[in-house]
Structures are given as structure tokens and as C-alpha cells.
N, C-alpha and C positions, 0 to 999 in steps of 0.2 A: 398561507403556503410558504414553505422554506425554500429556500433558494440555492443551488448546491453549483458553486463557480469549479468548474475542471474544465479538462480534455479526457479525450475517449483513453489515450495509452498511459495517461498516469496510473502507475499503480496504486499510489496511496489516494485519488480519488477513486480509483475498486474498490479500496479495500474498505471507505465509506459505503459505495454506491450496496457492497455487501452487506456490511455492517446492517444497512436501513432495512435491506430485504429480509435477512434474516431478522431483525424485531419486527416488523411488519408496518415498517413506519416507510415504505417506497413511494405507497400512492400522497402520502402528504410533502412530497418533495420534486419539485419542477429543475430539471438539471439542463442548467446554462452554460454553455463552452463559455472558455476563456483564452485568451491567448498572451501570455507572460510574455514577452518580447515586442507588444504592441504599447506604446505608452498612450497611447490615446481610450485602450482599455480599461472603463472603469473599476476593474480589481483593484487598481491601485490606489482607488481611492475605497475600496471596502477593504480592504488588506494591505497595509503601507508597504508590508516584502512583496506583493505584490508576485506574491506565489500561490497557487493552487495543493489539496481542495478550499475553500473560501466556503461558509455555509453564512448564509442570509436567513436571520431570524425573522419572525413576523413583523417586527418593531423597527427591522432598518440595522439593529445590531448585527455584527459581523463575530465569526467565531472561528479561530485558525489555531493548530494546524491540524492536520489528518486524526492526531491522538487526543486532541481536546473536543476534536467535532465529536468521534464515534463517543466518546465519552458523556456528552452532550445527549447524544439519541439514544444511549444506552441509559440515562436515568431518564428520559422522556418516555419511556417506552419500561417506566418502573425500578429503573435499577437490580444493577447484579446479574444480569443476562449474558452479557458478553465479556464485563469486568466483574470478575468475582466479589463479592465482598469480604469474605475474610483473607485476611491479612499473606496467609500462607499460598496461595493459589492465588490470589488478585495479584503478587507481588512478580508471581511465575509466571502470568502471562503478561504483566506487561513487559517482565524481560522478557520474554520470547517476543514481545510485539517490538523491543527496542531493536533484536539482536535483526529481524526481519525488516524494521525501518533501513537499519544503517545497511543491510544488503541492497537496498533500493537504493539509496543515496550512494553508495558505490559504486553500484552500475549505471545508474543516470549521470555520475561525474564523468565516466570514462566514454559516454556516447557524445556529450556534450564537447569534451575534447576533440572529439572526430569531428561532431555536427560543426560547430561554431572557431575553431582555431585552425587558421591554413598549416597545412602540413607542416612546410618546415618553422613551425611555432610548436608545435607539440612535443610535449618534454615524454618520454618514451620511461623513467622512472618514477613519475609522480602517474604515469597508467598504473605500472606495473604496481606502487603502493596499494590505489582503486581495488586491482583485481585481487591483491594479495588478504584484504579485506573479504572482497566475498568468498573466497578459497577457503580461508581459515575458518568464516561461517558455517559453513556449508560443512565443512570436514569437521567441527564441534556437534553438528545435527543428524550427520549421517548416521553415528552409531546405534542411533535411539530415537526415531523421528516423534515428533509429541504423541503422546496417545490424547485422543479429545473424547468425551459422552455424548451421546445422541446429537446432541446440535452445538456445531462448533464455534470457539470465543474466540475474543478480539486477538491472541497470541495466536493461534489457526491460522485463522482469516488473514493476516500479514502475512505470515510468511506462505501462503498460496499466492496470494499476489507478490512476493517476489518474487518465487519460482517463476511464476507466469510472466513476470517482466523479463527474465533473465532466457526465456523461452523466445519472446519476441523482438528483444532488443539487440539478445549475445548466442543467439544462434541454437539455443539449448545446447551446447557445448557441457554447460555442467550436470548432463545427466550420463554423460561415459563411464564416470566416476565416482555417483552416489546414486547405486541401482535401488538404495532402501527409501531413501527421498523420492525416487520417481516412483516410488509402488505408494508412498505416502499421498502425494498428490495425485496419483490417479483416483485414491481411494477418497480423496475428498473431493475430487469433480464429480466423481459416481454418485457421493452422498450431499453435495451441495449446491441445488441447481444455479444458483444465481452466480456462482463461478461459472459458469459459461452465458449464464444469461451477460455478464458486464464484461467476457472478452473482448476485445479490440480487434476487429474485424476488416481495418482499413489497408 
């Protein structure tokens, strides 16, 4: 059995817990919280950053981060499913899957500033960089949201889990302003059940 270290609202543990369900690799994966702030949590001894998702091989081996797991269950489950193999389209969604990490890690840094730094600690232009980041994301993807085929890849699958972090964490504030992305993710919740199968609920 593999072992999949997250929390319920990470997104980049979604966009695994997706990952799996779409190759149909879910039932051979037992998913254990983790809690990154705890040092007595053994993550940090399966993963020394001691960051989540963490995947537990059958062997004890540890596999990190989010783009080397799915990467991992995408040739377990045969290769080429979710990462393309040719060079031109593998290359395009893992940029889409970068350009959709780093909206995640923008918006987790500027919650993190809120959650963990007393007020008056908080530097009010290294936010502003944070959001200036997902803004300009967002406004590069607007004009053209991805088109995907019948079952959608590892570039999809990210950036619906940002969305959906940026829905839960920043208020969905940025759907005022990119009506063609909100028609985009509607149309991949309609078509991908496990996007609401692994919403965060709490």
C-alpha cells in the first residue's frame, strides 16, 4: 500500500489525490494527515523539508514534491496519461502545471503571512509581490483558458486546484475579473468527478 502524507486543504496534495483517481490508482493509496508545524511529526523524517504531499513507497522510500509524486503514479499506472510523452505537449503541460504550482505557492505565502506573523510584522509589499504574482497568472490564462480531451492531464489538474485554493483561501475574489476561467472550471468540475470528490470540506 502507498502512503500519501498531506492535509485535507493542500492543494498540491489534490492535485495528487486527482492525479491517482483519474489513473485509477486511488484504491492502492491509504492517505495519512500530516501536520508540518508539528516537529514531532514523523514527515520529517520521510521528507527532511518536511513539507507535504510526501508519498510512502511500498519499500519505506519517500517520494517528494507534488510534481515528482504525480509523475511517479503517472508511469505506474503505464506512462503518458497525464504527462504526455512527446516532447511538444509534455513540455506544455508541465508549463501549465509550473505556471499553476507557483499560483499555489503565492497564495499559500500570503495566507501564511496572515496565519503565522503578528500584525504589526507583516510587510504589506512583499503581500502585494505574493498577489502581483497570482494576478499576472491569472491574467496570462484568461484569454485562452487550456482546452484539454476527454480526460484531463497533469497541466488541468493544477491549475483547477489552484483555482479551487484561491476559492477557499482568498475568498474567490478572482473570479470578478476572469469570467472565462470561471466558465473554464465550472466545465472541469462537471467533467471531473474527483474534483469535488477531494474538495475540502472543513
Amino acid at each position: 500500500m502507498l502512503v500519501l502524507r498531506t492535509s485535507p486543504a493542500s492543494p498540491f496534495g489534490r492535485k495528487v489525490k486527482i492525479a491517482a483517481y483519474e489513473l485509477g490508482l486511488m484504491e492502492r493509496i491509504e492517505i495519512v494527515p500530516a501536520d508540518t508545524t508539528d516537529p514531532k511529526d514523523v514527515l520529517r523524517t520521510q521528507n527532511p523539508l518536511g513539507k507535504i504531499p510526501t508519498l510512502v513507497l511500498e519499500d519505506g522510500e519517500t517520494l517528494f514534491d507534488s510534481r515528482v509524486v504525480v509523475d511517479y503514479l503517472d508511469h505506474l499506472a503505464g506512462g503518458g496519461r497525464l504527462i504526455p510523452a512527446g516532447s511538444k505537449e509534455r513540455f506544455a503541460q508541465l508549463r501549465l502545471q509550473a505556471l499553476a504550482d507557483g499560483i499555489c505557492d503565492a497564495a499559500l505565502l500570503q495566507v501564511y503571512e496572515g496565519r503565522f506573523r503578528a500584525p504589526e510584522m507583516r510587510n504589506a509589499a512583499w503581500i502585494e509581490n505574493q498577489a502581483g504574482k497570482v494576478n499576472r497568472a491569472l491574467a496570462a490564462l484568461e484569454p485562452a483558458p487550456p482546452a484539454w480531451p476527454e480526460r484531463p492531464r497533469i497541466g488541468e489538474i493544477a491549475l483547477a486546484c489552484a483555482l479551487g485554493y484561491l476559492d477557499l483561501r482568498h475568498e474567490g475574489k478572482w473570479r470578478a475579473d476572469h469570467p472565462k476561467l470561471v466558465a473554464w472550471l465550472d466545465d472541469f468540475a462537471a467533467k471531473v468527478p474527483s474534483f469535488e470528490t477531494t474538495r475540502f470540506k472543513g
